[in-house]
C-alpha positions as CSV (number, residue, x, y, z in Angstrom):
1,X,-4.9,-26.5,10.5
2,X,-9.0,-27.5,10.2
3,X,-8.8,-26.6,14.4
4,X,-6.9,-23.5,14.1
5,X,-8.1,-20.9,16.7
6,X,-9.4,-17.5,15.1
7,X,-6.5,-14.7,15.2
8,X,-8.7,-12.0,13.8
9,X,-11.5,-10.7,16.6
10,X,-15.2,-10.5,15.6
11,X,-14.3,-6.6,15.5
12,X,-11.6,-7.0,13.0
13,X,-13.5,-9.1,10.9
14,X,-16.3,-6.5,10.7
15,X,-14.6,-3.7,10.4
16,X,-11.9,-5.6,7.4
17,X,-15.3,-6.5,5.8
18,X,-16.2,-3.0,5.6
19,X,-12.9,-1.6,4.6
20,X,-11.3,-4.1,2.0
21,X,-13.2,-5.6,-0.7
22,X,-13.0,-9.0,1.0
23,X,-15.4,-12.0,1.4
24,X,-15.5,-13.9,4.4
25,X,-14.5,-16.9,3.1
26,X,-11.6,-14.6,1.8
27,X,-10.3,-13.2,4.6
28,X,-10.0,-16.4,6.3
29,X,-8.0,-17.9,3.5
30,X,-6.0,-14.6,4.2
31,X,-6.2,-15.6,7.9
32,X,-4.8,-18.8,7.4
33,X,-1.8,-17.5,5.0
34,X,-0.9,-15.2,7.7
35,X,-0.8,-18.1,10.4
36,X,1.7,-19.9,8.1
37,X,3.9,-17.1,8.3
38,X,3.6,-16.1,12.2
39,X,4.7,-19.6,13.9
40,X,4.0,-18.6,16.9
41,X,1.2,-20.8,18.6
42,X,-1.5,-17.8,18.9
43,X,-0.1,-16.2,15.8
44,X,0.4,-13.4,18.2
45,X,4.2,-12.3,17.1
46,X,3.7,-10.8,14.2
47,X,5.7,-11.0,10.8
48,X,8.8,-8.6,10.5
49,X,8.9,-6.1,7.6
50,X,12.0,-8.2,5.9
51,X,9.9,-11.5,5.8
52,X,6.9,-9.7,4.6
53,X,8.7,-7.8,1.4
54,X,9.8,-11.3,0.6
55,X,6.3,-12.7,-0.1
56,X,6.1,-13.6,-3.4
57,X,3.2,-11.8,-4.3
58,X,4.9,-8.6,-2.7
59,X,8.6,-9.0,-4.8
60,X,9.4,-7.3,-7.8
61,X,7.0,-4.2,-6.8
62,X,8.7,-1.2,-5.9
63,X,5.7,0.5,-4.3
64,X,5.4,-2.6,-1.8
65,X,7.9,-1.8,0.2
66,X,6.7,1.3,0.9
67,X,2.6,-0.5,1.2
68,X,4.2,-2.7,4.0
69,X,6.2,0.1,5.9
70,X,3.0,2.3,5.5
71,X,1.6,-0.7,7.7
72,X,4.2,-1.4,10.1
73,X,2.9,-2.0,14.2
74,X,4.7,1.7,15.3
75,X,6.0,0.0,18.4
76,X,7.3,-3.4,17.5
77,X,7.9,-2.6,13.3
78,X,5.7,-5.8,12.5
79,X,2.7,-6.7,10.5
80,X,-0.1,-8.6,12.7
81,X,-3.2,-10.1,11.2
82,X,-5.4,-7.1,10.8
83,X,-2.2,-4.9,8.8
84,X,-1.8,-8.4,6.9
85,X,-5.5,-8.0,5.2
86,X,-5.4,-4.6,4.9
87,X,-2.2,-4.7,2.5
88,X,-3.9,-7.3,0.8
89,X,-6.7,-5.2,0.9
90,X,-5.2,-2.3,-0.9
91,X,-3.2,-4.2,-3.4
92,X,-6.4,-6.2,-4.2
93,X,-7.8,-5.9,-8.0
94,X,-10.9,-5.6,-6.6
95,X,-9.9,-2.1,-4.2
96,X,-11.8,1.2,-5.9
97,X,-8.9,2.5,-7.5
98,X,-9.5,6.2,-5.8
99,X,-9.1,4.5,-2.6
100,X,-5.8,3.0,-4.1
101,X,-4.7,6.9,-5.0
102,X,-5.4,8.4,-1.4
103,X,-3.5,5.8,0.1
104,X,-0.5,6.3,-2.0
105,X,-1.4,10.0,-1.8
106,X,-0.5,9.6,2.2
107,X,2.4,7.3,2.0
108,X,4.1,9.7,0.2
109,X,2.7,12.8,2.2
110,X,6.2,12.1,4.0
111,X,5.8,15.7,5.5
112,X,2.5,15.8,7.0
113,X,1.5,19.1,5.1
114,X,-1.2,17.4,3.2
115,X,0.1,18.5,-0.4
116,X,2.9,16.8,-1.9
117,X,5.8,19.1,-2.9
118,X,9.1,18.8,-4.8
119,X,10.8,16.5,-2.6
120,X,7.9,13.8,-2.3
121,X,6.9,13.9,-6.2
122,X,10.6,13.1,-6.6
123,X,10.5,10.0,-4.0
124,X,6.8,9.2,-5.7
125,X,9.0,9.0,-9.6
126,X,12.1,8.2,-8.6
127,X,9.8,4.5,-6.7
128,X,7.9,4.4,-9.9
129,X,10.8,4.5,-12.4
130,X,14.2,4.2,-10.6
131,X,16.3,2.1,-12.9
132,X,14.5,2.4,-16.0
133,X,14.6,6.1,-17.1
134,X,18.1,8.5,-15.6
135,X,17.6,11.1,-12.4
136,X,17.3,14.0,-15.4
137,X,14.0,12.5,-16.9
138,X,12.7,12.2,-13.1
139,X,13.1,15.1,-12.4
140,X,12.0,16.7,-15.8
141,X,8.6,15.2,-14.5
142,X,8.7,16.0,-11.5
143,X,8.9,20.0,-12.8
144,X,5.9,18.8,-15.6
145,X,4.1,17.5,-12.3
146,X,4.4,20.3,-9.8
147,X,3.8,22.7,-13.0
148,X,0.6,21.2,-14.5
149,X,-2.1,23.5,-15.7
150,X,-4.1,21.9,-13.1
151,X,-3.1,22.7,-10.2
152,X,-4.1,25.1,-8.0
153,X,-1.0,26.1,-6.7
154,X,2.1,25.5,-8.6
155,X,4.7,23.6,-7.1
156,X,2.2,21.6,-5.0
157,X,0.2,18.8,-5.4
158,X,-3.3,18.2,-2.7
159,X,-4.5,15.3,-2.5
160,X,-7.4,16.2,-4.6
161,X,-5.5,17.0,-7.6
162,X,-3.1,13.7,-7.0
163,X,-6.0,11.6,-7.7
164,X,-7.0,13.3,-10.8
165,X,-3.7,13.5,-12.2
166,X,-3.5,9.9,-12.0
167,X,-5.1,7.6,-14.3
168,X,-6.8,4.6,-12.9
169,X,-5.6,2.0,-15.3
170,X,-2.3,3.0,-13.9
171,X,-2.6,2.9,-10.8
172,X,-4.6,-0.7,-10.7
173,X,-1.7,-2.0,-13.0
174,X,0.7,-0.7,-10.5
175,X,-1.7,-1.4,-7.2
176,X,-2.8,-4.8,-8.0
177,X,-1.7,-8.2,-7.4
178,X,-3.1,-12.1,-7.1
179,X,-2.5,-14.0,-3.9
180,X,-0.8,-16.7,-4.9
């Protein structure tokens, strides 16, 4: 493993070192735990979405799922090395937790109309909470949400006003985890 080839080009590496909060010794432990998980020899086939939801680090989280999906290669439905850091990346204690909101902001933007509405608030409570409080209490804050005195429009959330309504302390305890 000391003679591995690199999987990540010189490009990735930059550009991962600019986007995720990532050292370089880092991201080449992250390189390596991705090469134990793609056997192939060039670590070129990439790990499929029901092996990566597996991970341990990943289990138990209900919005990883939807982190990994959000990540997905569109043509074969795989994570390669680059998508590998960048989940990491997001889900890192370190990430600014703003950065954290506007990414869950567009994973749930399921519609593309940059505002969330009725339907995606739902999804956002029902991933947060399904199983521990009824469909009634979701959608009694879903109706608080899309009502809140500060939103511009009622009955629509921008992106602006999803990361306000937020607190950061929950989103990092709900964003964050340790490699294992």
């Amino acid at each position: 493993m000391g003679n591995q080839q690199a999987i990540l080009s010189d490009i990735d590496i930059q550009d991962l070192k600019e986007t995720t909060p990532f050292s370089d010794s880092e991201l080449k432990k992250l390189e390596q735990r991705y090469h134990a998980l793609d056997s192939s020899p060039d670590a070129t086939d990439g790990v499929p979405y029901d092996e990566m939801i597996l991970l341990p680090e990943l289990r138990g989280n209900a919005l990883c799922p939807l982190i990994v999906a959000a990540n997905l290669d569109g043509r074969s439905g795989r994570v390669y090395a680059k998508q590998f850091v960048q989940i990491f990346g997001i889900l890192s204690p370190k990430a600014n937790p703003e950065e954290k909101k506007e990414f869950l902001f567009e994973v749930f933007n399921i519609y593309g109309a940059n505002v969330l509405t009725h339907d995606e608030v739902y999804l956002f409570f029902k991933t947060l909470f399904d199983g521990t409080i009824s469909d009634d209490h979701i959608l009694a804050l879903t109706y608080r949400a899309l009502n809140h005195k500060a939103l511009k429009k009622k009955g629509e959330i921008n992106k602006k006003e999803f990361i306000g309504l937020i607190p950061d302390h929950e989103i990092v305890n709900r964003m964050s985890i340790e490699l294992l």
